[in-house]
N, C-alpha and C positions, 0 to 999 in steps of 0.2 A: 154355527157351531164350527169352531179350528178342529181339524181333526191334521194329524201325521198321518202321510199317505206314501211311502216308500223314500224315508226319509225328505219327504216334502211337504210343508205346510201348509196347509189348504183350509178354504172357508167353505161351507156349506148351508143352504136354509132348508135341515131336518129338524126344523124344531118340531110342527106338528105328527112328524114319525121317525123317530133317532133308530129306525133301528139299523141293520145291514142290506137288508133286499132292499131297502129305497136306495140305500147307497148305490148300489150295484147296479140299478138300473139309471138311477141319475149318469153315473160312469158309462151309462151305456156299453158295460160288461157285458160278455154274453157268461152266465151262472154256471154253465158245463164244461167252460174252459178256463174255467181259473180257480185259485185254494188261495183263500186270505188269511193271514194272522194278526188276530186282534189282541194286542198287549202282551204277545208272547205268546198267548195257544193259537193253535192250529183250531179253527172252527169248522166242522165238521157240516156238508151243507145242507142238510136234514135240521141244523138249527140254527141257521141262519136268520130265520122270522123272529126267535127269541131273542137274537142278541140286542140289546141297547146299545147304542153311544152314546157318551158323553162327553163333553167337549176335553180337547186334550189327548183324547186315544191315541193310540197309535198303532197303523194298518200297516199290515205287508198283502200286498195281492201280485199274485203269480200267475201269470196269464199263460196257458200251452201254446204253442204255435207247431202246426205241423209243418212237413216240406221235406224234403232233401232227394237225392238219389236214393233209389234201390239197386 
């Protein structure tokens, strides 16, 4: 499956589960630090197991990083 991944085109074999949590853990994301956008919404991560892809999508995933001075 080509999927767009932050303006980058990318191949993936989700065929047997197109949804987002495979994605996510294929990326080896950690799920509490990051919010992705799939074709423009904001997905919410409560429904993340719902979401399908299919090929062509296009993700934005926003990863938090903490750090700095106090």
């Amino acid at each position: 499956m080509k999927l767009c991944i932050n303006g980058r085109d990318r191949e993936f074999l989700l065929d047997s589960d197109p949804r987002l949590t495979p994605l996510v853990e294929l990326l080896q994301m950690k799920a509490d630090r990051i919010a992705i956008e799939h074709n423009g919404a904001i997905i919410p991560r409560s429904t993340w197991e719902k979401v399908f892809l299919k090929d062509g999508d296009k993700l934005e995933i926003v990863q938090f990083v903490g750090g700095g001075k106090i």
